[in-house]
Structure formats: C-alpha cells, structure tokens
C-alpha positions, -999 to 999 in steps of 0.1 A, spaced: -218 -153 26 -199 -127 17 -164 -121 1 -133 -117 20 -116 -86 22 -95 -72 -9 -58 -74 8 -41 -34 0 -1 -29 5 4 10 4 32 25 -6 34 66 1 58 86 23 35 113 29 15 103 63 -12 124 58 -18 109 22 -13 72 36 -37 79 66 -63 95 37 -61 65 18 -60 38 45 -93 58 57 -106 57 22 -98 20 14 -113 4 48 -145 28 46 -147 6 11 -139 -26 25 -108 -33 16 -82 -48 44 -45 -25 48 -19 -57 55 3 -30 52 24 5 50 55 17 39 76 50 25 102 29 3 107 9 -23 129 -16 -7 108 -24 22 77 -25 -3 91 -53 -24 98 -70 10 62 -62 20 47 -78 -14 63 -110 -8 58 -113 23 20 -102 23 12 -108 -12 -17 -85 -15 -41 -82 -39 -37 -42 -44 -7 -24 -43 -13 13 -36 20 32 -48 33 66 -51 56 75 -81 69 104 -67 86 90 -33 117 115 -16 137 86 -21 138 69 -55 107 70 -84 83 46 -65 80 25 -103 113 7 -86 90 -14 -66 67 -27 -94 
C-alpha cells in the first residue's frame, strides 16, 4: 500500500518556471492542488487546500512573495 500523494500549492508568476516545477514535482510524485502568481490569492489557496508544500517565489512582480508565508 502505498502513500498518498504529497499535496504542493505553487506560488510563481513566471509560467514557464511554474510549468517546470509542476513537471518536476508530479514526475516525483507529488500532487499540484494548485497555482497562482500572487500573494493574496495564495493565502486564499492555503486555506482553502491546505497543502502539505508550498512552493513560493520571493521575487514576485507584485509584492516580495515572503507576504504569503
């Protein structure tokens, strides 16, 4: 019997860095419950989905990233 998935929120607002990691991350197991480019919607997102893994960029356009955790 094996384990469930690891649940991942990412956080990123470059799409080809969020499509590398998602790629990365379910090649690994792990299970993407879901995406976003802000930190807003990400906090939204976490309690909401509470994953596991939070996956976040520090560096966002908009705002630091660290906002979110």
């Amino acid at each position: 019997m094996s384990a469930a998935p690891r649940k991942v929120l990412i956080m990123e607002d470059a799409v080809f860095i969020r499509a590398m990691e998602r790629r990365f991350l379910e090649s690994a197991g792990f299970e993407i419950v879901g995406e976003t480019n802000s930190e807003k919607e990400c906090v939204e997102l976490y309690r909401k989905l509470q994953p596991d893994l939070l996956i976040a960029d520090l560096a966002l356009a908009e705002g630091t990233g660290g906002g979110a955790i």
